[in-house]
C-alpha positions as CSV (number, residue, x, y, z in Angstrom):
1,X,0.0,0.0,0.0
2,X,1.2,3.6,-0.4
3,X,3.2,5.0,2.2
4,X,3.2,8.6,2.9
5,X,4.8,10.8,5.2
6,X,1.3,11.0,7.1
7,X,2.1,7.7,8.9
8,X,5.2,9.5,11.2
9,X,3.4,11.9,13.3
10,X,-0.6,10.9,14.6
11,X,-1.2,14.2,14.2
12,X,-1.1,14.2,10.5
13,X,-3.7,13.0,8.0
14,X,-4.1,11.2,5.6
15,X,-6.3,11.4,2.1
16,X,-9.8,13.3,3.0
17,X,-12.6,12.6,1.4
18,X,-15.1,14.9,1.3
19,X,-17.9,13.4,-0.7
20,X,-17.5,10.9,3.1
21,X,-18.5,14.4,4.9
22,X,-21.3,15.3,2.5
23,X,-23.1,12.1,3.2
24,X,-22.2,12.1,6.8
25,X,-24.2,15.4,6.8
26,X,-26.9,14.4,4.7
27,X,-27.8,11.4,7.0
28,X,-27.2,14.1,10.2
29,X,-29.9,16.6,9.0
30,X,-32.3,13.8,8.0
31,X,-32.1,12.2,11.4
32,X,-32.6,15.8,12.9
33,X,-35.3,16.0,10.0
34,X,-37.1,13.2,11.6
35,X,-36.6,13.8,15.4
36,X,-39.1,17.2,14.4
37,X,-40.9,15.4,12.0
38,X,-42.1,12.8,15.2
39,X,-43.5,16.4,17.3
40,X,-45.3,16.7,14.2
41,X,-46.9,13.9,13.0
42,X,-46.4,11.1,16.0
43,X,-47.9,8.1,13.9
44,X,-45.2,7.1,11.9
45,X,-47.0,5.7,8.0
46,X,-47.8,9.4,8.1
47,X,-44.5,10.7,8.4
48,X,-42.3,11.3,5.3
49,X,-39.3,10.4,6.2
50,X,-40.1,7.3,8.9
51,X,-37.1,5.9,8.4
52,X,-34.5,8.2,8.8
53,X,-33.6,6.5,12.1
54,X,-31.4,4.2,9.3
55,X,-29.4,7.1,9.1
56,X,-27.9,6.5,12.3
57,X,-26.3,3.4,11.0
58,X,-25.4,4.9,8.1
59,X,-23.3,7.3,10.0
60,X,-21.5,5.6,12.0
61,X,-20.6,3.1,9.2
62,X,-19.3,5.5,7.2
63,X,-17.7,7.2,10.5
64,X,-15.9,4.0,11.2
65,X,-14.9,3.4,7.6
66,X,-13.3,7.2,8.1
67,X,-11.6,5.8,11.4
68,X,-10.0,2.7,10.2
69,X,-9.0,4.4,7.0
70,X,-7.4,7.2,8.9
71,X,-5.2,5.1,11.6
72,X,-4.7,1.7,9.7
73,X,-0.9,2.5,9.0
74,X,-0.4,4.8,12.2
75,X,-1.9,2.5,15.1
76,X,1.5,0.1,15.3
77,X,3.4,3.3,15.4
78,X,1.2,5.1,17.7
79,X,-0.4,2.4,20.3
80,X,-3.4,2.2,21.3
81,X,-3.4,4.7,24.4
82,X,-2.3,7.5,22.3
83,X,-4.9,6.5,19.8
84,X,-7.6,6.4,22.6
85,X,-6.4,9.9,23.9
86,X,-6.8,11.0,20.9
87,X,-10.3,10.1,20.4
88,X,-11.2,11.3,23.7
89,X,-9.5,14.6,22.8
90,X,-11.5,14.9,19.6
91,X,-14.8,13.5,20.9
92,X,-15.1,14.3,24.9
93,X,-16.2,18.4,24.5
94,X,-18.7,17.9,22.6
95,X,-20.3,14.7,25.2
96,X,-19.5,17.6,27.6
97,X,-21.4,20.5,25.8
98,X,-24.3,18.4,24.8
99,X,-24.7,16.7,28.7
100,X,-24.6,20.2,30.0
101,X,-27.3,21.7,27.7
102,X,-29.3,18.4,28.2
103,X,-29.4,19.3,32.0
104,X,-29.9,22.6,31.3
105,X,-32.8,21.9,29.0
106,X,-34.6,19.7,31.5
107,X,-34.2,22.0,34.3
108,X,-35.5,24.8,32.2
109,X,-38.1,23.4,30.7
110,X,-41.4,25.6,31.4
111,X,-43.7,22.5,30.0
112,X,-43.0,20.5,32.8
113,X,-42.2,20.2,36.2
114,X,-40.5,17.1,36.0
115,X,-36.9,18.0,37.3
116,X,-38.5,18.7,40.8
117,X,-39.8,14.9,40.5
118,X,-36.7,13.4,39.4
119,X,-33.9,15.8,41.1
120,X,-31.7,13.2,42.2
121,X,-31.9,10.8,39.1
122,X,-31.3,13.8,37.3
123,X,-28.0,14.8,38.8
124,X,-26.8,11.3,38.7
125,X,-27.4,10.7,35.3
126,X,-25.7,14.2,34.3
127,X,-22.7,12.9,36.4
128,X,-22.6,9.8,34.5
129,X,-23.1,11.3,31.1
C-alpha cells in the first residue's frame, strides 16, 4: 500500500474525502429531520421520512470506515493509548457540551415540572453522562 509521510506523526492525516462528509451530513440533518418530524406527525405511516432513524447506521458506518481508513498504518506506530487519547481529545467536548445543555434543558423546561420529581436521578445521570 502507499506509504506517505502521514504515517510518522498521529497528528497528520491522511487522504480526505469529502464526498464521506457530504453524506455524513446528509444522514445528520435527516435524522434531525425526523426527530421534528415525530413532534409533528407522531404516527409514523404518516410521516415522510419514517425511516430516517437508518441514518444513524449509516453514520457511524461511514464514520468507522473514516476511522479505520485514517489510523490503519499509524496505530502500530502510535499504540493504542495515544490512539484512545486521541479520540477522547476529539470526541469528549462535545459529550460535555451536549450533557450540559441536556441538563440545562430539562431544568428549564417551562412545559414540565418534572426536574423537581426526578432531582436526584437527574444529577446522577448528568454525572454519569
Amino acid at each position: 500500500m502507499y506509504q506517505s509521510e502521514a504515517e510518522s506523526s498521529p497528528l497528520k492525516t491522511t487522504q480526505h474525502f469529502a464526498i464521506l462528509d457530504g453524506l455524513r451530513g446528509i444522514a445528520a440533518i435527516a435524522v434531525v429531520i425526523f426527530h421534528f418530524m415525530e413532534i409533528i406527525f407522531p404516527d409514523p405511516s404518516k410521516n415522510f421520512i419514517a425511516h430516517a432513524y437508518l441514518a444513524v447506521d449509516f453514520f457511524f458506518c461511514l464514520s468507522g470506515f473514516v476511522i479505520a481508513y485514517a489510523y490503519d498504518q499509524k496505530l502500530p506506530q502510535i499504540g493504542i493509548a495515544t490512539f484512545f487519547t486521541l479520540r477522547l481529545i476529539r470526541l469528549h467536548p462535545l459529550v460535555l457540551i451536549g450533557s450540559i445543555i441536556g441538563l440545562l434543558s430539562f431544568v428549564f423546561d417551562p412545559f414540565s415540572n418534572l426536574f423537581a420529581k426526578y432531582t436526584g436521578q437527574s444529577i446522577l445521570l448528568f454525572i454519569t453522562s
